[in-house]
C-alpha positions as CSV (number, residue, x, y, z in Angstrom):
1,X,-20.3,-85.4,46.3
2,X,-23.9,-85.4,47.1
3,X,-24.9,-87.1,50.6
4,X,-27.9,-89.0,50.7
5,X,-30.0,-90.2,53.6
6,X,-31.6,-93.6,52.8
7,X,-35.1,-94.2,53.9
8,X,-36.4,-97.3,54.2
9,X,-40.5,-96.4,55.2
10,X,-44.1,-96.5,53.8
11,X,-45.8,-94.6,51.0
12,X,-49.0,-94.0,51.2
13,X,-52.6,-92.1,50.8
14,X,-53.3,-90.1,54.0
15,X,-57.4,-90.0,54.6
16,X,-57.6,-87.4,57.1
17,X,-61.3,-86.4,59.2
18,X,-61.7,-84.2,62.3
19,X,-64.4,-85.7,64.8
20,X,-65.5,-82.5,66.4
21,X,-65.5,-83.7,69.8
22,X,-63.8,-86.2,72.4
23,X,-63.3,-89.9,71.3
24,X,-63.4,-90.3,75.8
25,X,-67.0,-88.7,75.6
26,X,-67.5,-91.8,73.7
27,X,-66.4,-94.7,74.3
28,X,-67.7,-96.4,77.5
29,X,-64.8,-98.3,79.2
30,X,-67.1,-101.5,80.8
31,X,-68.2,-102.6,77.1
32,X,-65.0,-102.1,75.0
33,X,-65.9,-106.0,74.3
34,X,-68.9,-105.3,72.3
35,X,-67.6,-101.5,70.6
36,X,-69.9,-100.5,67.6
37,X,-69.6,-96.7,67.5
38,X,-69.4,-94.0,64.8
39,X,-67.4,-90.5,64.4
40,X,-69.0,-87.9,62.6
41,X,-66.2,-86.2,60.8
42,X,-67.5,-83.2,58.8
43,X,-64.3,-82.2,57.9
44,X,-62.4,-84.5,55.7
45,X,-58.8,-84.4,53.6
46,X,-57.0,-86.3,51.5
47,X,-52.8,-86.5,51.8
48,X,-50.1,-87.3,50.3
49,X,-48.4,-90.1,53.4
50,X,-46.8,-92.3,54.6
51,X,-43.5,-92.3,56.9
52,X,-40.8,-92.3,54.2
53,X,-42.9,-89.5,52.0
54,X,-43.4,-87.5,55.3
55,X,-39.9,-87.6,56.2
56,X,-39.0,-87.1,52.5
57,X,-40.2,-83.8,52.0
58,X,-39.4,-82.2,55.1
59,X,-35.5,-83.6,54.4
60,X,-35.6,-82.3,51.2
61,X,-36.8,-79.0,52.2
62,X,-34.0,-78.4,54.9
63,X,-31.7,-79.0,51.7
64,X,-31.0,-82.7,52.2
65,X,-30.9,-85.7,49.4
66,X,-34.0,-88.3,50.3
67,X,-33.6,-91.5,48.7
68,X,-36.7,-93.9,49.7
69,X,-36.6,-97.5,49.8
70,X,-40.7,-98.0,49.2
71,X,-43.2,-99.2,47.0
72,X,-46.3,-97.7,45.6
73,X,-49.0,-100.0,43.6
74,X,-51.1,-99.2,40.4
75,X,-53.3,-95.9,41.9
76,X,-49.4,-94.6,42.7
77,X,-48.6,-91.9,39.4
78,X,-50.3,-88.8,41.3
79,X,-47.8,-89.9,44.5
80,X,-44.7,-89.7,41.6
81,X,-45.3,-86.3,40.4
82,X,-45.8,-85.3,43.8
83,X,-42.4,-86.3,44.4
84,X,-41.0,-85.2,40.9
85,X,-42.7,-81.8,41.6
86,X,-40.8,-81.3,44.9
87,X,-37.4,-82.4,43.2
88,X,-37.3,-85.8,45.4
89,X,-35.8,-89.2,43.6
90,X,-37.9,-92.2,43.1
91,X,-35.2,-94.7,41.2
92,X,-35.5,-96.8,44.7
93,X,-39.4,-96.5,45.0
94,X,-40.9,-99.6,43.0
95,X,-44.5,-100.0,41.5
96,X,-47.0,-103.2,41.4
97,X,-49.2,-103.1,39.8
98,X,-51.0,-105.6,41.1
99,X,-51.7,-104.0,45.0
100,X,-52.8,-100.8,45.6
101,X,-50.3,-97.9,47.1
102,X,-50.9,-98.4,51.1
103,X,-53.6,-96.1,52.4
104,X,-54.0,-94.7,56.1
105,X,-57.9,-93.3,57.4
106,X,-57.1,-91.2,60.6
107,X,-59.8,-89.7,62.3
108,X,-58.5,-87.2,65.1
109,X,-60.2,-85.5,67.7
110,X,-59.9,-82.4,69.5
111,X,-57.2,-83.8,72.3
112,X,-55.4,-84.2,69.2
113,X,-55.9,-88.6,69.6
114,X,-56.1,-90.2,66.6
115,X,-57.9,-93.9,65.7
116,X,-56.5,-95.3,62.3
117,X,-56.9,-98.1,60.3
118,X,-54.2,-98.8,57.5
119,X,-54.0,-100.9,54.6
120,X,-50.5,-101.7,53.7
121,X,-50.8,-103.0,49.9
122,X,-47.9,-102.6,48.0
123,X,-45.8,-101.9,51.5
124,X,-46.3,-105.4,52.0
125,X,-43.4,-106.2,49.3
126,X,-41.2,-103.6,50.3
127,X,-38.3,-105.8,50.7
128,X,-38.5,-106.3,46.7
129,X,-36.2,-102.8,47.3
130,X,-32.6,-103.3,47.9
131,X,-30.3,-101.4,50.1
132,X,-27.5,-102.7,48.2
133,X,-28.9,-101.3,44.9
134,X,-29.3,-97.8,46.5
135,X,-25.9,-98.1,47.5
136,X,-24.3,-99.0,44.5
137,X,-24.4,-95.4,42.7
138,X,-22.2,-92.5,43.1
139,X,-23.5,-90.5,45.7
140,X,-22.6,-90.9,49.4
141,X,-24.9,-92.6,51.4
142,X,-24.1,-91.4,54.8
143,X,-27.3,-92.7,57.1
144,X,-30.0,-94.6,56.9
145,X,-33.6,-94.8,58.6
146,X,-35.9,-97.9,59.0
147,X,-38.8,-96.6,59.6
148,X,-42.2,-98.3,59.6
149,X,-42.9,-100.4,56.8
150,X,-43.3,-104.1,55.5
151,X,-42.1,-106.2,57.8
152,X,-40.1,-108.1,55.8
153,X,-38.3,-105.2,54.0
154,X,-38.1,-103.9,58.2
155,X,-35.4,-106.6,58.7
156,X,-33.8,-107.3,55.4
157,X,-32.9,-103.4,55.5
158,X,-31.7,-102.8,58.6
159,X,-29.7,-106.0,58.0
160,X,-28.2,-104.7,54.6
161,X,-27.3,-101.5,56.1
162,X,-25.4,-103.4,58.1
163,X,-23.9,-104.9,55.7
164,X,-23.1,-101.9,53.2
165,X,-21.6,-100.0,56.1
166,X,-24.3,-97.3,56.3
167,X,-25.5,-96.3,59.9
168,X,-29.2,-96.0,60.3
169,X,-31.8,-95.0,62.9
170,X,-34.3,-97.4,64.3
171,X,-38.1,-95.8,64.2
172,X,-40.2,-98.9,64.4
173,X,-43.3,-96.7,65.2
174,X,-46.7,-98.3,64.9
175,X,-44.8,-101.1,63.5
176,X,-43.3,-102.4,66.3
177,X,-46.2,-104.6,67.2
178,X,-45.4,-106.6,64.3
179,X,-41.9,-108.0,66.2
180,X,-41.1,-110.0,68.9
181,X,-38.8,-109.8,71.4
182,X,-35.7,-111.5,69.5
183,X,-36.3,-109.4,66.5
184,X,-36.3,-106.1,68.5
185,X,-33.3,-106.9,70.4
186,X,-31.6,-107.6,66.8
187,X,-32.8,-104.1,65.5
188,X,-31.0,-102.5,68.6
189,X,-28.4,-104.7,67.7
190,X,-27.6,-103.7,63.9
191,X,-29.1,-99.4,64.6
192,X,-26.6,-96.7,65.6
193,X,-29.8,-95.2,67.2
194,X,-33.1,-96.0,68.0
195,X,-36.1,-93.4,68.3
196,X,-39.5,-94.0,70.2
197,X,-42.1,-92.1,71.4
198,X,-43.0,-92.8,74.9
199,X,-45.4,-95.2,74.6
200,X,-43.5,-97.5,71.9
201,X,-40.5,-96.7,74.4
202,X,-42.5,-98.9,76.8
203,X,-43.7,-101.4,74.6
204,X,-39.9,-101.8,73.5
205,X,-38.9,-102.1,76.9
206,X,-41.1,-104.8,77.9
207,X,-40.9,-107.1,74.1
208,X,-36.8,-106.9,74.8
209,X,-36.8,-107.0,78.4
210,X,-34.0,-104.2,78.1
211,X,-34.4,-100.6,80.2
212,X,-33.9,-97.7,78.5
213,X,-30.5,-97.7,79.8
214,X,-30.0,-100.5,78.9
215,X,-31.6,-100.2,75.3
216,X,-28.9,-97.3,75.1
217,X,-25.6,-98.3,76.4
218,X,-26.5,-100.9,72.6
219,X,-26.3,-97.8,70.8
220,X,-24.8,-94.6,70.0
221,X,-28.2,-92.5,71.1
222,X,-31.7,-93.4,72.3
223,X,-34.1,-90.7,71.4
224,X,-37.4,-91.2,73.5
225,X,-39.9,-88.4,72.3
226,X,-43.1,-87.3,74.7
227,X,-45.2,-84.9,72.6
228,X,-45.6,-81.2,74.7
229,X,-43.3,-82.9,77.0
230,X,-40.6,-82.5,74.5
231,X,-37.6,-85.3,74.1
232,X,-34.8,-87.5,76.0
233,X,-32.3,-88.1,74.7
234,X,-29.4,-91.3,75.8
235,X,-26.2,-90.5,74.7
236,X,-22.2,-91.5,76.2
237,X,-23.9,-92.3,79.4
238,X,-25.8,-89.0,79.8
239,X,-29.5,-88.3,79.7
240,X,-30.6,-84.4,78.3
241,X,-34.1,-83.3,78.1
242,X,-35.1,-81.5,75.1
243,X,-37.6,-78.8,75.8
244,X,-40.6,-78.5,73.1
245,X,-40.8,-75.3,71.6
246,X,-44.4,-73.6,71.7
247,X,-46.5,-73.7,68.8
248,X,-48.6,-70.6,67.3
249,X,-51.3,-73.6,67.1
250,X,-51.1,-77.2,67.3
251,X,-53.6,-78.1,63.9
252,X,-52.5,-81.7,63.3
253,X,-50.1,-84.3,65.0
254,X,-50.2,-86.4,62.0
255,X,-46.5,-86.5,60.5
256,X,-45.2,-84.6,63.3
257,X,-42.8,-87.9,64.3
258,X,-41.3,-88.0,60.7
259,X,-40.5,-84.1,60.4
260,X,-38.5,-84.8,63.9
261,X,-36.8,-87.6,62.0
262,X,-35.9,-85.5,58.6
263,X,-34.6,-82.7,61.3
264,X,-32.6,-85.6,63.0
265,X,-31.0,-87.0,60.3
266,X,-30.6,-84.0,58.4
267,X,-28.3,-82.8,61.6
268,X,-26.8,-85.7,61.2
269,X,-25.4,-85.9,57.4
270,X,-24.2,-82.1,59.2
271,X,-21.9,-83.9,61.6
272,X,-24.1,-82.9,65.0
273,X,-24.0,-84.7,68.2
274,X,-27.4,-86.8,68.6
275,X,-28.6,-83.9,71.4
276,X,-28.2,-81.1,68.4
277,X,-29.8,-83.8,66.1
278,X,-32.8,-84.0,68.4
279,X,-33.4,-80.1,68.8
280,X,-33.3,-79.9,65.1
281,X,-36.2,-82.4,65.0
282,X,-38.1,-80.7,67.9
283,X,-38.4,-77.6,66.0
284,X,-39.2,-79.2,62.8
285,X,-42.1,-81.3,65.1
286,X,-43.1,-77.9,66.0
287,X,-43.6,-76.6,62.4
288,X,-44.9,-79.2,60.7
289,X,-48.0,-79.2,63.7
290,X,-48.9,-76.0,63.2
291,X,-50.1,-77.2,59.4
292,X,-52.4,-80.0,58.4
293,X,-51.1,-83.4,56.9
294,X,-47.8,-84.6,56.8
295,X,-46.3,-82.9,53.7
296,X,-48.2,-79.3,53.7
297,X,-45.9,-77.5,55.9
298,X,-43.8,-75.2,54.5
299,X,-39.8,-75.1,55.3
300,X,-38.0,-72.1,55.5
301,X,-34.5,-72.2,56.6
302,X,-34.2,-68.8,58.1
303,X,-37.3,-69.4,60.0
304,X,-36.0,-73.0,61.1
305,X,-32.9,-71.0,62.3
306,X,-34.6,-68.4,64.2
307,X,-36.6,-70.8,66.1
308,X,-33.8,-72.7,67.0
309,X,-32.1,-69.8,68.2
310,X,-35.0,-68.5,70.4
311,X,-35.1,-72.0,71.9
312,X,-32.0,-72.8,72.2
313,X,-29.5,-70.2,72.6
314,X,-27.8,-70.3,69.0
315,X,-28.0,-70.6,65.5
316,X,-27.8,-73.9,63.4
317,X,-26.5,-72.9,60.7
């Protein structure tokens, strides 16, 4: 029986332009009051986004069954026969007409920072999607993720997972500013795991008032990822440190965070510990970064194997 991974996350157009420069070069400190400044981006791309989508493909290509709880608006057909094309579902992905499919502008620099500006359109009625639905066929679901996306459809999922008896990840990502305190302490609540980069591990921190430890003894695993730093991971009262693996070239960061989530719960619906989970994702961060946007990487799994190997003694699969 199939096993599906449940992802409840954004759609969207990914507007991609390289500043050729430093942001820091800039932007002058003493008059971030009164900012009126302008990139010039000769380079300039157009992606298919968004953090369910992103973490879609790369799950697929390892071999796993993406089911995403999203919506996409009336410009959205090109996104489905993206997604038909690369053999992905959409029976949980609904359209409206009446928004437009959420759209992300990122312009990046050569430090590899990024300033974006996002319209969520059709993400904002993302809870119009129901976990119970997606629940009701066949097929196993055997995790979930509830990653950035309408608020709303944020909480009534992770509470419907819940409900339906389906673990699932917490990955608020650049939606965690949307949540207070209360609400954040009821994600850690309801997850089985919650990942955070560094910074969003801080801003968790101080919206709970909860340490890291303390974030983690809530939950099965807390996965705290630091870029060439590599990973943390909190797991049975241990902390490990996930070494990065080096990259031929580090192109883009954007999507780099979801292929580290389609590695972790890929390893996951496999039945690995939460510190094999995360070294899975490392080297699937690594991969995707050496390729621009978040869905142009390709996936190999002999090649995800090897690397693994070299990094970390033995082979995956």
């Amino acid at each position: 029986m199939p096993r599906r991974v449940l992802i409840s996350g954004s759609i969207a157009y990914d507007t991609i332009m390289v500043f050729e420069g430093h942001f820091k070069d800039h932007i002058l400190p003493d008059r971030v009051h009164m900012l009126n400044v302008s990139f010039l981006a000769p380079r300039l791309e157009r992606n298919y986004g968004g953090c369910a989508g992103n973490i879609a493909y790369t799950l697929g290509k390892l071999g796993g069954e993406p089911v995403m709880l999203a919506t996409i608006g009336r410009d959205g057909d090109a996104y489905l026969a993206h997604l038909g094309e690369l053999g992905i579902g959409t029976s949980c992905v609904r359209r409206l007409d009446s928004e437009y499919t959420a759209q992300a502008f990122i312009t990046t620099d050569l430090s590899d920072n990024q300033i974006t500006a996002f319209h969520p359109g059709a993400m904002t009625h993302a809870h119009c999607v129901s976990v119970r639905d997606a629940c009701s066929g066949p097929a196993e679901a055997v995790v979930g993720i509830v990653a950035p996306n309408g608020r709303e459809a944020m909480l009534q999922h992770a509470r419907e997972f819940r409900e339906c008896g389906v673990p699932f990840v917490f990955d608020p990502g650049q939606g965690l500013p949307m949540f207070d305190g209360q609400a954040l302490r009821e994600f850690v609540s309801l997850a089985s795991a919650v990942t955070v980069n560094d910074y969003e591990a801080s801003l968790l921190v101080e919206r709970t008032g909860w340490s890291e430890a303390r974030i983690a003894q809530q939950v099965q695993a807390l996965i705290v990822t630091r870029g060439a730093e590599g990973s943390r991971v909190y797991e049975e009262g241990t902390v490990t440190e996930i070494a990065a693996l080096a990259v031929s070239r580090a192109v883009d960061p954007t999507g780099c965070g979801d292929a580290y989530r389609a590695g972790l719960l890929h390893a996951r619906t496999l039945g690995w510990n939460w510190r094999d989970a995360a070294r899975l994702g490392t080297v699937m961060g690594a991969i995707k970064i050496e390729h621009r946007g978040g869905q142009n990487h390709p996936v190999d799994r002999g090649e995800v194997a090897r690397r693994f190997e070299q990094a970390y003694g033995s082979a995956p699969w």
